[in-house]
Biopython code that builds the backbone (N, CA, C, O; Angstrom):
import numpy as np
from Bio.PDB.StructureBuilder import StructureBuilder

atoms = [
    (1, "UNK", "N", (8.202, -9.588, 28.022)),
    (1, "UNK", "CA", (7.944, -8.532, 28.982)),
    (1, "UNK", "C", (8.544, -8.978, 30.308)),
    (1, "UNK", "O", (7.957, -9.650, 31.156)),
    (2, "UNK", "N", (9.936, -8.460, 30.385)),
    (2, "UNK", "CA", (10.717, -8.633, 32.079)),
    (2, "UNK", "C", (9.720, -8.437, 33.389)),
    (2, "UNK", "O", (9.531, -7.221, 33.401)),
    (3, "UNK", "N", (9.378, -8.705, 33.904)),
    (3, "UNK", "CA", (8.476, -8.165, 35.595)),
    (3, "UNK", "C", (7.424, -7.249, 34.879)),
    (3, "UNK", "O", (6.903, -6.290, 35.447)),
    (4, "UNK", "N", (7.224, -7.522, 33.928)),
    (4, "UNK", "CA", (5.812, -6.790, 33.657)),
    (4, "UNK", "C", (6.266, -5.161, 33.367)),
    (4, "UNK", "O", (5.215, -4.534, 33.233)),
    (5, "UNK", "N", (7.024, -4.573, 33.274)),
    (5, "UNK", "CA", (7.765, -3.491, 33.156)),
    (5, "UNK", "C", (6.975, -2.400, 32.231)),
    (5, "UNK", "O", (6.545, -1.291, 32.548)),
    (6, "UNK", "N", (6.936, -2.992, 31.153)),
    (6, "UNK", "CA", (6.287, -1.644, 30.275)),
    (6, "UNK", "C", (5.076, -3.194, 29.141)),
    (6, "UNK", "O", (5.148, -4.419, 29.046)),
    (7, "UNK", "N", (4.297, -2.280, 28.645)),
    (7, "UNK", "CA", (3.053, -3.277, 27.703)),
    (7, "UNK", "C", (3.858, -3.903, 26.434)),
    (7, "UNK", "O", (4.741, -3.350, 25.778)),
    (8, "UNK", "N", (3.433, -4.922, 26.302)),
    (8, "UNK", "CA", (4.435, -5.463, 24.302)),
    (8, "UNK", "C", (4.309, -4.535, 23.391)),
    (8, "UNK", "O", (3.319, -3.820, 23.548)),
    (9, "UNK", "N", (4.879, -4.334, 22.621)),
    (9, "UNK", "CA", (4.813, -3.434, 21.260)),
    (9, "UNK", "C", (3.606, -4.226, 20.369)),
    (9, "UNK", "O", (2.720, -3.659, 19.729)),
    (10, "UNK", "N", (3.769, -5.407, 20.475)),
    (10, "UNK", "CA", (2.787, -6.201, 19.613)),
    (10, "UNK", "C", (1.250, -6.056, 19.633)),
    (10, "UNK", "O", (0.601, -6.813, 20.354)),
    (11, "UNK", "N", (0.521, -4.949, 18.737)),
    (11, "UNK", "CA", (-0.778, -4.970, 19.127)),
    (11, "UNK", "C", (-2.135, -6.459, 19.292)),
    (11, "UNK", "O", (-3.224, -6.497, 19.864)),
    (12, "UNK", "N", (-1.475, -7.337, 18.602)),
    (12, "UNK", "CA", (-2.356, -8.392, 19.192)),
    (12, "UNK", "C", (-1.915, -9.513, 20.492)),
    (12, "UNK", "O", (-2.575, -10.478, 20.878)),
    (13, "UNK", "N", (-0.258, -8.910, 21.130)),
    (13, "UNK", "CA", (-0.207, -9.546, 21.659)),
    (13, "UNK", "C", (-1.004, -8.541, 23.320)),
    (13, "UNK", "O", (-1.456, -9.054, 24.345)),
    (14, "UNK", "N", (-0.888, -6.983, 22.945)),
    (14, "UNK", "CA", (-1.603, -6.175, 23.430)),
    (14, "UNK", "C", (-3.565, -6.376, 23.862)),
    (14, "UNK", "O", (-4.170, -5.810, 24.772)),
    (15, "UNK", "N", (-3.927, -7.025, 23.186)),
    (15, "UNK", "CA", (-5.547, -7.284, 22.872)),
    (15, "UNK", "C", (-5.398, -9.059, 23.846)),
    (15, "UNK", "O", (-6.370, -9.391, 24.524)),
    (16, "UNK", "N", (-4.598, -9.668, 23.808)),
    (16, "UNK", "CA", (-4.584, -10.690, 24.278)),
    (16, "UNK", "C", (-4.104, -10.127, 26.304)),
    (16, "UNK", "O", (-4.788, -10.715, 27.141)),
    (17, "UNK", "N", (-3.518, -9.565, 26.614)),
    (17, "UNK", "CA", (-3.218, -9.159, 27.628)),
    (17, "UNK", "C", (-4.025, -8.654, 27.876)),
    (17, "UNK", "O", (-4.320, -8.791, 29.063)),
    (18, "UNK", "N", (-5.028, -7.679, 26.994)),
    (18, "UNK", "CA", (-6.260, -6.794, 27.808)),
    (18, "UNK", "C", (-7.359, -8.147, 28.490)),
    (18, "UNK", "O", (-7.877, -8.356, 29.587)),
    (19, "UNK", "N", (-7.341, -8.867, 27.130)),
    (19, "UNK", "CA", (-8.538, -10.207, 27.421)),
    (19, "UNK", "C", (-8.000, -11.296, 28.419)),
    (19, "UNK", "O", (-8.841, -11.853, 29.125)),
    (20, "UNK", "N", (-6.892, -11.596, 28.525)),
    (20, "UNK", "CA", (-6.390, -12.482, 29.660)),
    (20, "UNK", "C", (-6.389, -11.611, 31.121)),
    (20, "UNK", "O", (-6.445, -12.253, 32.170)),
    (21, "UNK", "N", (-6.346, -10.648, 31.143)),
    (21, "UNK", "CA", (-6.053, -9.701, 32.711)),
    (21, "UNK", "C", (-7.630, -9.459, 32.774)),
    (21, "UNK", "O", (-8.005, -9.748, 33.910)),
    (22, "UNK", "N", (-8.771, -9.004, 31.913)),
    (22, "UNK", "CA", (-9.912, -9.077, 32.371)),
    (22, "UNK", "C", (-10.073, -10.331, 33.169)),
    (22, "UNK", "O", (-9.917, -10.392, 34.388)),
    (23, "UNK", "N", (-10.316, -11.076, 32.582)),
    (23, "UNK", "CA", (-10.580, -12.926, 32.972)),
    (23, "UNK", "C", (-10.009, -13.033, 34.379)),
    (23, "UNK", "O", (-10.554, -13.276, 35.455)),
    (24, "UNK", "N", (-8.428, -12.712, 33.963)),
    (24, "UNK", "CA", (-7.736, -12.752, 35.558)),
    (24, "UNK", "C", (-8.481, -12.100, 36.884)),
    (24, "UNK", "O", (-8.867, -12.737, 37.864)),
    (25, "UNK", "N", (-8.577, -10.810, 36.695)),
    (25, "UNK", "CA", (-8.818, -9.746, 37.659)),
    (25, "UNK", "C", (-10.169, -10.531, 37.736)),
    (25, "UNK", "O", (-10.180, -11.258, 38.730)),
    (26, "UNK", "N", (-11.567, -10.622, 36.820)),
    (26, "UNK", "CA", (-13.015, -11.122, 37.426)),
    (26, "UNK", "C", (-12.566, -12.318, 38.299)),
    (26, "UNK", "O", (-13.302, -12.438, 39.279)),
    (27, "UNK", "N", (-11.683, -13.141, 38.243)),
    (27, "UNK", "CA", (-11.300, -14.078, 38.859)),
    (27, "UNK", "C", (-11.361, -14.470, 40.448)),
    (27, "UNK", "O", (-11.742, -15.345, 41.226)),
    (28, "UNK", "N", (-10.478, -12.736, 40.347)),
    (28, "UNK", "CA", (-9.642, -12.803, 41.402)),
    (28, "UNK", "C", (-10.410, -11.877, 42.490)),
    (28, "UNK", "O", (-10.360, -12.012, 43.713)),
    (29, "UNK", "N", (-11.072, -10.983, 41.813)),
    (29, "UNK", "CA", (-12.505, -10.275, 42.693)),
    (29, "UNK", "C", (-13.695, -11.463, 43.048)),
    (29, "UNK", "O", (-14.343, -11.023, 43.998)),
    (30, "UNK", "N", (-14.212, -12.795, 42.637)),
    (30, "UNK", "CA", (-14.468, -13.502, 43.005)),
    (30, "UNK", "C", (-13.877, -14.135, 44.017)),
    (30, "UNK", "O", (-14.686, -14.194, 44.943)),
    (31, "UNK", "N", (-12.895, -14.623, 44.288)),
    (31, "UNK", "CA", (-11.770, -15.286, 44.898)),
    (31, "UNK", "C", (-12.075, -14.040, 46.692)),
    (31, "UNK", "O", (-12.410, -14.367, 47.830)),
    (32, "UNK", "N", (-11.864, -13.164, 46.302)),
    (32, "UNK", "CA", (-11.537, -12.173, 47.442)),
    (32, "UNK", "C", (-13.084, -12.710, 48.463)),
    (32, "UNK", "O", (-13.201, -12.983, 49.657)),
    (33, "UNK", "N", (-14.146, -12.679, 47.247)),
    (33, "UNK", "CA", (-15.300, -12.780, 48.295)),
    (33, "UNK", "C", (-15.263, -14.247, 48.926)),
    (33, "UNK", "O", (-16.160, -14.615, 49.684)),
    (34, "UNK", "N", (-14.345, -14.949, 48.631)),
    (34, "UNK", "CA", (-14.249, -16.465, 49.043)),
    (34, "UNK", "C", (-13.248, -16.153, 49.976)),
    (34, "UNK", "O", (-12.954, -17.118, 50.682)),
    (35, "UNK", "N", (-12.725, -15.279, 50.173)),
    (35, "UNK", "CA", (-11.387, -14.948, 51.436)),
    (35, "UNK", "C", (-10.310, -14.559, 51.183)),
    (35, "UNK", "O", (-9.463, -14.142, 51.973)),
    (36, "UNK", "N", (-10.240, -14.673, 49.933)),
    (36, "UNK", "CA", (-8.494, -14.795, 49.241)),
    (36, "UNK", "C", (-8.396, -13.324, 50.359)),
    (36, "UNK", "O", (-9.188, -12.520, 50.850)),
    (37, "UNK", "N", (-6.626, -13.630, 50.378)),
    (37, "UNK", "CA", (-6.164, -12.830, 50.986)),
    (37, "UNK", "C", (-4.450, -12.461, 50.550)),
    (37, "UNK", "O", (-3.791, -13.480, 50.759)),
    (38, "UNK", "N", (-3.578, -11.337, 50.026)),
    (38, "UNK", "CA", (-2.691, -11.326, 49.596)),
    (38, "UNK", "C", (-1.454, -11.914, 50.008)),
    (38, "UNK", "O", (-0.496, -12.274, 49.325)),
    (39, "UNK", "N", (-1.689, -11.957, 51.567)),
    (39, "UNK", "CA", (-0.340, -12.507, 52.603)),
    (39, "UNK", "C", (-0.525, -13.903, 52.967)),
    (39, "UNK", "O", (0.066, -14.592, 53.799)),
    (40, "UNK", "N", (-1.733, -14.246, 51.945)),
    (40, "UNK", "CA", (-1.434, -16.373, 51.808)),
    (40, "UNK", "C", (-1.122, -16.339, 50.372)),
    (40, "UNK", "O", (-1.726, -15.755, 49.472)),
    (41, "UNK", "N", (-0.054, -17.080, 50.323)),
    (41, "UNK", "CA", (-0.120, -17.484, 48.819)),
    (41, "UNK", "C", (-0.402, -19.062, 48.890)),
    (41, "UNK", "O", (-0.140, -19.684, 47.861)),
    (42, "UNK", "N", (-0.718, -19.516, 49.578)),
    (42, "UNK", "CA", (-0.440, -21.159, 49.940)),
    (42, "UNK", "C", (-1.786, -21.715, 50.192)),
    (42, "UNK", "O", (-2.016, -21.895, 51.388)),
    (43, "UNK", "N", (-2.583, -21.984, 49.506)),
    (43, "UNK", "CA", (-4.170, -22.298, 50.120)),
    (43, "UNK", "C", (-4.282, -24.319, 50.052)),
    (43, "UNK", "O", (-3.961, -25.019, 49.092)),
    (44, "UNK", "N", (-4.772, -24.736, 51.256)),
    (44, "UNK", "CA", (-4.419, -26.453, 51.305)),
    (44, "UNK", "C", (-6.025, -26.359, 51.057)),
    (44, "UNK", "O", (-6.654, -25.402, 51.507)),
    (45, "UNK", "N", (-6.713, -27.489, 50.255)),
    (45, "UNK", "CA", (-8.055, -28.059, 50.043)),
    (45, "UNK", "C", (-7.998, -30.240, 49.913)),
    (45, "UNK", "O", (-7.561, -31.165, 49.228)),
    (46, "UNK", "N", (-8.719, -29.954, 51.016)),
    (46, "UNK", "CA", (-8.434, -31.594, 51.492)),
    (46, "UNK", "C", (-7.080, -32.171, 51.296)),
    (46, "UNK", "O", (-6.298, -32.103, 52.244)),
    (47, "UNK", "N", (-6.614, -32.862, 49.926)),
    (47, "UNK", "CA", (-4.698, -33.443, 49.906)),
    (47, "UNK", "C", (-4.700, -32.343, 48.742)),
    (47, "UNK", "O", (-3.903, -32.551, 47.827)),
    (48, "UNK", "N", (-5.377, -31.372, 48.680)),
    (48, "UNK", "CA", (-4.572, -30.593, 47.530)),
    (48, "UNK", "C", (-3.889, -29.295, 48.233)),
    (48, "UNK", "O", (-4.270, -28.669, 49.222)),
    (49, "UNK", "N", (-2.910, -29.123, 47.514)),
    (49, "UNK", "CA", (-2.192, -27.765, 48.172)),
    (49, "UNK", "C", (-2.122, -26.367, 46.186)),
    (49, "UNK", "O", (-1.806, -26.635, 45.027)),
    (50, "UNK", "N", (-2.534, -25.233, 46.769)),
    (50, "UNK", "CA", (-2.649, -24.637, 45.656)),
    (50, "UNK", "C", (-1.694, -23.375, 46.071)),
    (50, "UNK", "O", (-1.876, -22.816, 47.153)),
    (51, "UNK", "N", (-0.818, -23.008, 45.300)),
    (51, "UNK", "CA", (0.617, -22.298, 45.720)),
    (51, "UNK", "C", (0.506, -20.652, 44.517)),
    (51, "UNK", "O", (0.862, -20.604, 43.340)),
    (52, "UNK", "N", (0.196, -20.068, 44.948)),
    (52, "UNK", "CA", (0.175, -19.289, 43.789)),
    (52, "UNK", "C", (1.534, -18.297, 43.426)),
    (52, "UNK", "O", (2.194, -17.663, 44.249)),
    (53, "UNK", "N", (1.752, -18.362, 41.898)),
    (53, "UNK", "CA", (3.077, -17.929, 41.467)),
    (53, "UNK", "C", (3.316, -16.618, 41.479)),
    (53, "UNK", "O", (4.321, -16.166, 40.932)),
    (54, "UNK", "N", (2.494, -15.902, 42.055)),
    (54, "UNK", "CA", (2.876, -14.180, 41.558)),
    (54, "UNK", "C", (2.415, -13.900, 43.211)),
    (54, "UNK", "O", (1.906, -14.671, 44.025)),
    (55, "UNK", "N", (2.878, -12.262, 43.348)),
    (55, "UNK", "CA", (2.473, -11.707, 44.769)),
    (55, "UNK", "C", (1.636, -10.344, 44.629)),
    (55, "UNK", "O", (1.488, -10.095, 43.432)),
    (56, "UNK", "N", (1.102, -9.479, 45.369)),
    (56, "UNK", "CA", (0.484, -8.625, 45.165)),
    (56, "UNK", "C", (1.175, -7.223, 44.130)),
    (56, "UNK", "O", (0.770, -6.310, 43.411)),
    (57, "UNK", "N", (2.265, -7.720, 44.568)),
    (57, "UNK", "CA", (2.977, -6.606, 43.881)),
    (57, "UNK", "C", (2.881, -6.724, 42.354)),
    (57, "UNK", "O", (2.459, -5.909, 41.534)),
    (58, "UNK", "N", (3.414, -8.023, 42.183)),
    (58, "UNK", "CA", (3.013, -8.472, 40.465)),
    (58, "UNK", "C", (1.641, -8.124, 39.471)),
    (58, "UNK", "O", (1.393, -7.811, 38.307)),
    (59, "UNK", "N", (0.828, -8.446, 40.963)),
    (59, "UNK", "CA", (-0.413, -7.855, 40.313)),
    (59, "UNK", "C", (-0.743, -6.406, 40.175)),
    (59, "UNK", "O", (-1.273, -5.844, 39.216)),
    (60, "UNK", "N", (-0.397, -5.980, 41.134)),
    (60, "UNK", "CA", (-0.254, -3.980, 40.682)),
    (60, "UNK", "C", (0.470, -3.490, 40.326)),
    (60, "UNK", "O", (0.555, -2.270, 40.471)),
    (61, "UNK", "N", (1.689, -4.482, 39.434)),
    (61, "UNK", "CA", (2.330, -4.147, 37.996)),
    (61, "UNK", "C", (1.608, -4.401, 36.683)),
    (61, "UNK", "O", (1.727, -3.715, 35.668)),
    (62, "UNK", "N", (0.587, -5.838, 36.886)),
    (62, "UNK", "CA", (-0.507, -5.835, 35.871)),
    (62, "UNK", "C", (-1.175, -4.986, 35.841)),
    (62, "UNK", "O", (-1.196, -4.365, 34.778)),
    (63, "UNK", "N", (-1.988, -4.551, 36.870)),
    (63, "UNK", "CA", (-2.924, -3.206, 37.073)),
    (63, "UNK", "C", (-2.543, -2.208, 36.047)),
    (63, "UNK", "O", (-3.042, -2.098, 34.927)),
    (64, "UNK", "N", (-1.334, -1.296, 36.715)),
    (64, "UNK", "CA", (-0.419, -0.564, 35.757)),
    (64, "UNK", "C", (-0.438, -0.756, 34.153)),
    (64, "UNK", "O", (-0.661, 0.038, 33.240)),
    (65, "UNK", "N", (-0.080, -2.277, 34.182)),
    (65, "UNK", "CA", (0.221, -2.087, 32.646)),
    (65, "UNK", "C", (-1.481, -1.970, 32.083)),
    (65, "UNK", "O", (-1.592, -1.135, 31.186)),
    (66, "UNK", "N", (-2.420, -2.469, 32.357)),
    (66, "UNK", "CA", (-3.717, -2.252, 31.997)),
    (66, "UNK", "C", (-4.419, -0.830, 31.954)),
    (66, "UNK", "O", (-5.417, -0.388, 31.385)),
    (67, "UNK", "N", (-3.625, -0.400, 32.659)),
    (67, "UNK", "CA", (-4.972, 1.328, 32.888)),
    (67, "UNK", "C", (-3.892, 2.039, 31.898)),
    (67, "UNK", "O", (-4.300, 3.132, 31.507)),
    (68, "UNK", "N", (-2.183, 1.551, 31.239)),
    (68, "UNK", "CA", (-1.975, 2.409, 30.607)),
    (68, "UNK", "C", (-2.195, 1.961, 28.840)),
    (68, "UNK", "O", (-2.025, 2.619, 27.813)),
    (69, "UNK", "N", (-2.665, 0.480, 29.088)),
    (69, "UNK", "CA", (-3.839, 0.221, 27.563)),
    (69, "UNK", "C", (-4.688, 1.446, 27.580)),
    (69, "UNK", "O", (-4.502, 2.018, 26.506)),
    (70, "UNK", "N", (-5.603, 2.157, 28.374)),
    (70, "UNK", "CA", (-6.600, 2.955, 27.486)),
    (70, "UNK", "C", (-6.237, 4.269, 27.635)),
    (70, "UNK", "O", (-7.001, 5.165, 27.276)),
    (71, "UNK", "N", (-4.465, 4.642, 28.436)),
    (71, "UNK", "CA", (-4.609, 6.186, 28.007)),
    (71, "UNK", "C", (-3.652, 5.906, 27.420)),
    (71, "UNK", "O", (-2.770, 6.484, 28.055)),
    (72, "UNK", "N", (-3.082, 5.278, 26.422)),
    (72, "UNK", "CA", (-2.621, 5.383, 25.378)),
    (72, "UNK", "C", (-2.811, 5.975, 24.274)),
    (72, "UNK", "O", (-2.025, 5.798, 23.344)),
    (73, "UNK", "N", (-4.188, 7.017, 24.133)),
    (73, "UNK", "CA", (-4.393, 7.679, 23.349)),
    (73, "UNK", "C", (-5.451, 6.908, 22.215)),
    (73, "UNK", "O", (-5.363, 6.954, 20.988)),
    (74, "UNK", "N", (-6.283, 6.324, 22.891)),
    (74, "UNK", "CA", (-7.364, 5.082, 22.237)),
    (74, "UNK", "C", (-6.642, 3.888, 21.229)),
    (74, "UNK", "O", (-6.982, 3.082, 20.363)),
    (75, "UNK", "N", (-5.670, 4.247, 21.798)),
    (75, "UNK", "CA", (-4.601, 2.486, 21.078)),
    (75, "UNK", "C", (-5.680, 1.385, 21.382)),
    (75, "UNK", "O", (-6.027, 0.832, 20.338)),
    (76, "UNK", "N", (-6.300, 0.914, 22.477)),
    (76, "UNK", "CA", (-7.091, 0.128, 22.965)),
    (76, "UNK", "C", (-8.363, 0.036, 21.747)),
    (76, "UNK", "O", (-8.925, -0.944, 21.259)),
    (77, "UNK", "N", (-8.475, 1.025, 21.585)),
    (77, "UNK", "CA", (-9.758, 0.949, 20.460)),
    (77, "UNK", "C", (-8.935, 0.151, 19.123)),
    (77, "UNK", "O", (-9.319, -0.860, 18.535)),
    (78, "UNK", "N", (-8.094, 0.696, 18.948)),
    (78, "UNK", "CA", (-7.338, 0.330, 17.673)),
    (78, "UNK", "C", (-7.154, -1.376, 17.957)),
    (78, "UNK", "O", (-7.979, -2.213, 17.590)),
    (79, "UNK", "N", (-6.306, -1.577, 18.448)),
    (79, "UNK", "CA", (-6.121, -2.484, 19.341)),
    (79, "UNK", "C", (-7.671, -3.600, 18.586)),
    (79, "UNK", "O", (-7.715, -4.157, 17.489)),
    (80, "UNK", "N", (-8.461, -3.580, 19.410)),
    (80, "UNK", "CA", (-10.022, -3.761, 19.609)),
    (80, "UNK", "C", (-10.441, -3.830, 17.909)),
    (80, "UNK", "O", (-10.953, -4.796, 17.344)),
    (81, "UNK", "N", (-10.223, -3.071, 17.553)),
    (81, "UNK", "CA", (-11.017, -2.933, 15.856)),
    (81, "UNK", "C", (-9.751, -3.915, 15.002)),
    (81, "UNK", "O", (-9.768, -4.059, 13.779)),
    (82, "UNK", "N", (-8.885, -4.417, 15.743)),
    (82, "UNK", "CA", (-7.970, -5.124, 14.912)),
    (82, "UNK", "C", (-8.063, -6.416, 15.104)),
    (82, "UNK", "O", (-8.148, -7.081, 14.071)),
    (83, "UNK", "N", (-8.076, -7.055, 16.229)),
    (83, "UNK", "CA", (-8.559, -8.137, 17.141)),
    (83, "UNK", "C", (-9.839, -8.608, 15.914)),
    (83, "UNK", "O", (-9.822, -9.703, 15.352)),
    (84, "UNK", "N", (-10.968, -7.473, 15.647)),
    (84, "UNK", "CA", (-12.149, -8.086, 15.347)),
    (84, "UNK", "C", (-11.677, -8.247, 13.813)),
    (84, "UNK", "O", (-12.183, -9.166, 13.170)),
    (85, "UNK", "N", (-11.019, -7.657, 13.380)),
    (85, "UNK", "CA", (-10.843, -8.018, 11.926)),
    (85, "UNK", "C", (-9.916, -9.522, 12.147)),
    (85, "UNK", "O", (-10.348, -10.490, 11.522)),
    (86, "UNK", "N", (-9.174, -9.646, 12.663)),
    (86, "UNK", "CA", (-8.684, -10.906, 12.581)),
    (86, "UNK", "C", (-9.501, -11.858, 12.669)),
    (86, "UNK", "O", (-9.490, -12.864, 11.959)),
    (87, "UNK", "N", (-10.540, -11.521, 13.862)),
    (87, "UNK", "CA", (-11.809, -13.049, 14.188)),
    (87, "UNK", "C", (-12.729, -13.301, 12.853)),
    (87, "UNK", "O", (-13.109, -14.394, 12.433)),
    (88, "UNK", "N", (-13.020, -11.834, 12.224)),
    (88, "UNK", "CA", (-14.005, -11.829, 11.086)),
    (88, "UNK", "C", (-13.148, -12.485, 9.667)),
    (88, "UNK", "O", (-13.778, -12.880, 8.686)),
    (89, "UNK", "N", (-11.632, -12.525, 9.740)),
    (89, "UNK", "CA", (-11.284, -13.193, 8.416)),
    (89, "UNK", "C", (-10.757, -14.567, 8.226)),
    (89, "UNK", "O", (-10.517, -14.985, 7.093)),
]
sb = StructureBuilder()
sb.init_structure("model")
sb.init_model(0)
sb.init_chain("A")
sb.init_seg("    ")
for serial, (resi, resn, name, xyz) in enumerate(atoms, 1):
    if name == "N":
        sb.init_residue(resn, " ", resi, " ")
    sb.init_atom(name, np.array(xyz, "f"), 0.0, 1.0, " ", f" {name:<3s}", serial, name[0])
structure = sb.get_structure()
């Protein structure tokens, strides 16, 4: 997936992007109440320096590709009921 452009064809690689961008995003709504702010990407903690690889924009290309998981026409469900058959076999 070039710049995040359009979702994988791959439905479990689809179910893995829904479950990694949840995780991400609770993350990152935590983070905000700690200060995060979009126009630092560079945060220093005592000798550590933490540089982050993506910019806001990247992330409201993730956004995008996420809200068009569930109007896909309940692909997401499908998606979801396939995921669980894999864990259950």
């Amino acid at each position: 997936m070039v710049n995040f452009e359009k979702l994988p064809n791959d439905l479990t690689e689809r179910g893995e992007f829904s479950k990694l961008f949840k995780e991400f995003n609770d993350a990152l709504e935590a983070s905000k109440i700690q200060s995060f702010q979009w126009d630092t990407l560079e945060y220093k903690f005592d000798k550590r320096v933490i540089k982050l690889d993506f910019d806001e924009n990247t992330y409201l290309s993730l956004v995008q590709r996420y809200k068009e998981l569930s109007s896909a026409g309940g692909e997401l469900v499908r998606v979801a009921k396939f995921l669980l058959i894999l864990m259950v076999t």
